[in-house]
C-alpha positions as CSV (number, residue, x, y, z in Angstrom):
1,X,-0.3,89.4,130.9
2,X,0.9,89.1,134.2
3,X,-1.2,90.0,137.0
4,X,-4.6,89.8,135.1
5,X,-7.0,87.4,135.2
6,X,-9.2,88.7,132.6
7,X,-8.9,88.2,129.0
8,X,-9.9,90.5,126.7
9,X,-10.6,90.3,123.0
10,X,-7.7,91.9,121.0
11,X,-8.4,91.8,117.5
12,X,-12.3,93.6,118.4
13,X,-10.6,96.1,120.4
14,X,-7.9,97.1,117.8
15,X,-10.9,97.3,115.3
16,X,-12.1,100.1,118.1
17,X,-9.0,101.5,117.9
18,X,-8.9,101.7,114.3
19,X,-12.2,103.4,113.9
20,X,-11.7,105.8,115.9
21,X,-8.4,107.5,114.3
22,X,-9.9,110.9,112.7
23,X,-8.3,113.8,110.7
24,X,-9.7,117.0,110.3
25,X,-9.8,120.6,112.3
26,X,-7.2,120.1,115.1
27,X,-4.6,120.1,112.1
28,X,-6.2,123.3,110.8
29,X,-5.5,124.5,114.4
30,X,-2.0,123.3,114.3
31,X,-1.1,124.9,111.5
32,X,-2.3,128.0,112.6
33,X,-0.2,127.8,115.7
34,X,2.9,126.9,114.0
35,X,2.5,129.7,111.4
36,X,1.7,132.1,115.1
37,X,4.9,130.4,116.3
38,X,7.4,131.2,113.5
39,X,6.2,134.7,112.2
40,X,5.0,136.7,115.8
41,X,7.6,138.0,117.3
42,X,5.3,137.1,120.8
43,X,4.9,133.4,119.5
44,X,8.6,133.0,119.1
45,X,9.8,134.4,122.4
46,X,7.3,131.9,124.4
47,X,8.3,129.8,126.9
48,X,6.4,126.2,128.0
49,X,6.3,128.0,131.5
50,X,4.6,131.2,130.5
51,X,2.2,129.3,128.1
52,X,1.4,126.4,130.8
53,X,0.7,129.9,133.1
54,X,-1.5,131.2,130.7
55,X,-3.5,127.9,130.2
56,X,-4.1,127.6,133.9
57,X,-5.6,131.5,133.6
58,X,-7.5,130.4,130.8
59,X,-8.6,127.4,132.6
60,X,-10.0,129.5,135.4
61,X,-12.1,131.9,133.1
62,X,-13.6,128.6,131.7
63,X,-14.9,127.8,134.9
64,X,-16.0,131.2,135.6
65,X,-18.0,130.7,132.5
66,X,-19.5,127.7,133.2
67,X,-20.5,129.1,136.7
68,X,-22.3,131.7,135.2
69,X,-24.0,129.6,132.8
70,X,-23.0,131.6,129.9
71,X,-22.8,129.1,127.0
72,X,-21.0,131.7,124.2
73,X,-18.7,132.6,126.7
74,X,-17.9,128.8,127.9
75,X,-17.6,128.0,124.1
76,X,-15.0,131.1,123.8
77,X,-12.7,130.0,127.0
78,X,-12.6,126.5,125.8
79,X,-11.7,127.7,122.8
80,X,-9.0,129.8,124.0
81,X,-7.7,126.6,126.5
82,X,-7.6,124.6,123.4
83,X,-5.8,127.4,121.9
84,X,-3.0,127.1,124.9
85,X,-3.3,123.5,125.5
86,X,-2.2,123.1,121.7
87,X,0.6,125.5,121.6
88,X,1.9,123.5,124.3
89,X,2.3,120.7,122.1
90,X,3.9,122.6,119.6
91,X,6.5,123.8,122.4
92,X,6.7,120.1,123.4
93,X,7.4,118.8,119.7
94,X,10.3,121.3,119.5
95,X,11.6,119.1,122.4
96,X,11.3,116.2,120.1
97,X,7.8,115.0,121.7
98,X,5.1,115.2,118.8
99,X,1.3,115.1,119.1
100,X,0.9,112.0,117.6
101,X,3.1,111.0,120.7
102,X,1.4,112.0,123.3
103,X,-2.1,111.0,121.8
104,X,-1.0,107.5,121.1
105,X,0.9,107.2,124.6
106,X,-3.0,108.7,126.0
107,X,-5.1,106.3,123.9
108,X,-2.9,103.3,124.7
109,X,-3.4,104.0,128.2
110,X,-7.1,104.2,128.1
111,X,-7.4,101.4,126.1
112,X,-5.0,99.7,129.2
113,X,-7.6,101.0,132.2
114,X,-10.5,100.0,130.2
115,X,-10.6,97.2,127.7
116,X,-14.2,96.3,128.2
117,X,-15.2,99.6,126.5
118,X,-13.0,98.6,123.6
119,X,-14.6,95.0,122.9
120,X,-18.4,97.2,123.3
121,X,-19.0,95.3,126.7
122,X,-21.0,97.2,129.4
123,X,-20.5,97.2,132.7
124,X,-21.9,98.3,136.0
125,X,-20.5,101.2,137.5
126,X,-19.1,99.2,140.1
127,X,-17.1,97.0,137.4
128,X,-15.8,99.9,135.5
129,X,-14.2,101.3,138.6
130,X,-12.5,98.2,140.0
131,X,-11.2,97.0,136.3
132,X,-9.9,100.6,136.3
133,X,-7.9,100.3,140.0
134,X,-7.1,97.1,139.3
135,X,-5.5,97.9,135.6
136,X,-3.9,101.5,137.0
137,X,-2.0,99.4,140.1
138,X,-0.9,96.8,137.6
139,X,0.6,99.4,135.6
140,X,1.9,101.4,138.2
141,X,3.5,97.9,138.9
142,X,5.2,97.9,135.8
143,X,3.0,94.8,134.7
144,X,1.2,96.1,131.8
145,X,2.4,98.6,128.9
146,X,1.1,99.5,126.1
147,X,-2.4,98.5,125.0
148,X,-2.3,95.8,128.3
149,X,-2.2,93.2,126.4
150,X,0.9,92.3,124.2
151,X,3.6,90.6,125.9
């Protein structure tokens, strides 16, 4: 890739990739927020501006929680940011922008910043953070997409 001196190993960090991919509880999740958003009436009428509103209040109670130290209530407020954060997506994917979008756009973009992690190498501290400037100004750049390393 242009721009990058390193290589990294791409079949090892696809087999990362790979075994990471889970199914499970978010999709219960899901579903119950898609059922919310086509039978409550309050579901139906909300907006991606009142619901981002209401994750930023929610966000703020979560750290009021974790302030106080009060792990049942951090547990609840993260819950209920999930809860927002979530029905965001499902307002985005009536916008024709699914999850499995915005994950895959997220995990390819990790993978981009730091390959390392993906081939199991460990690096200083030091490393991590200059691979990571480095990668993030070669992407603002325009010089790597995707996982960083296809052509």
């Amino acid at each position: 890739m242009e721009g990058d001196d390193e290589s990294y190993d791409q079949v090892k960090i696809q087999k990362t990739i790979s075994s990471l991919e889970r199914e499970g509880i978010v999709d219960e999740l899901l579903a119950h927020l898609n059922y919310s958003r086509e039978i409550s009436g309050y579901a139906r009428q909300e907006t991606f501006a009142a619901r981002l509103n209401e994750f930023h209040k929610e966000s703020k109670e979560l750290q009021e929680a974790f302030e106080s130290k009060d792990w049942d209530h951090v547990s609840e407020e993260i819950g209920d940011v999930l809860w927002d954060l979530l029905f965001l997506f499902v307002l985005l994917k009536e916008k024709n922008i699914p999850l499995k979008k915005v994950i895959k756009d997220r995990i390819a973009k990790q993978v981009r910043r730091l390959p390392h992690v993906y081939e199991g190498k460990i690096v200083s501290l030091e490393e991590e953070f200059a691979i990571f400037k480095k990668r993030k100004k070669l992407e603002r750049e325009g010089k790597l997409k995707g996982f960083g390393f296809e052509d």
